[in-house]
C-alpha positions, 0 to 999 in steps of 0.5 A: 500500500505505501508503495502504491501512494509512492507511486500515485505521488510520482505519477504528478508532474513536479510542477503540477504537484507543487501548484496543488500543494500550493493551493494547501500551504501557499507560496513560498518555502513551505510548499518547495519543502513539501513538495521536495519531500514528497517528490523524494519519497517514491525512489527511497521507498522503492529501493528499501522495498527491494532492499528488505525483499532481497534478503536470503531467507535463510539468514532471515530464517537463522535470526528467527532460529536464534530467537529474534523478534521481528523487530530485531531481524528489521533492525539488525538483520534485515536493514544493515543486509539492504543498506546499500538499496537504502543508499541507491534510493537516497542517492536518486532522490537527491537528484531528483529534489536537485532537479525539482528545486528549480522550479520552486520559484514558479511558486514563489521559492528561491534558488538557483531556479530564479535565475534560469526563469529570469534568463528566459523570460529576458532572453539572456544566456548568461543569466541563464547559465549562472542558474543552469550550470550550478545547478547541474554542478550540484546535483553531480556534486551530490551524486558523486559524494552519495556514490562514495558513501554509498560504496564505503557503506557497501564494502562495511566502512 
């Protein structure tokens, strides 16, 4: 079920999402968070979904047979064996919460997407640059770095 409204919430256009929100919490810095939030569920709740559901059996079956609770073969089995899914998911949703926020100013939020809209709309290249390069510079920055603790979490520290 939570995975189905992950997937309803992904289905929304970024832009069309952030105008219903505004219609709730409107203009501003409230909405864009919200938004973000909302936007960057669906790739964490997909890849933990499929992090917990790769876990061999038999280790789950060993936790039980030493006599773990449910609780404790979440915690200390199953989420540790799925960190590295856990980690692909965070790293996209950054991405994508990147990629998102520059439209926030068409909601009245700030950020690097002013600078493209106002690029745009006065035909001026380099303005748009100085919101479109950064931007992208950002969102690479944000990968690489997760990319490498997703690697450090993955061979153990």
């Amino acid at each position: 079920m939570i995975l189905t409204a992950a997937n309803v919430i992904q289905v929304f256009p970024s832009l069309a999402l952030l105008v219903l929100l505004m219609v709730v919490f409107g203009l501003g810095f409230k909405t864009v968070v919200v938004g973000l939030f909302l936007y960057s569920l669906p790739p964490m709740i997909r890849n933990t979904y499929v992090g917990l559901t790769q876990v061999d059996r038999s280790i789950m079956e060993a936790g039980r047979g030493v006599g773990m609770s449910p609780l404790q073969l979440l915690v200390k089995v199953q989420l540790p064996l799925a960190l590295p899914f856990l980690m692909t998911g965070i790293r996209v949703a950054a991405v994508i919460a990147i990629g998102v926020a520059t439209i926030a100013p068409l909601i009245g939020g700030e950020g690097l997407g002013r600078e493209i809209y106002a690029g745009i709309n006065m035909d001026n290249q380099a303005r748009l640059y100085a919101g479109a390069i950064p931007a992208a510079l950002l969102a690479l920055l944000a990968d690489f770095l997760l990319g490498r603790l997703q690697r450090r979490v993955r061979v153990g520290g």
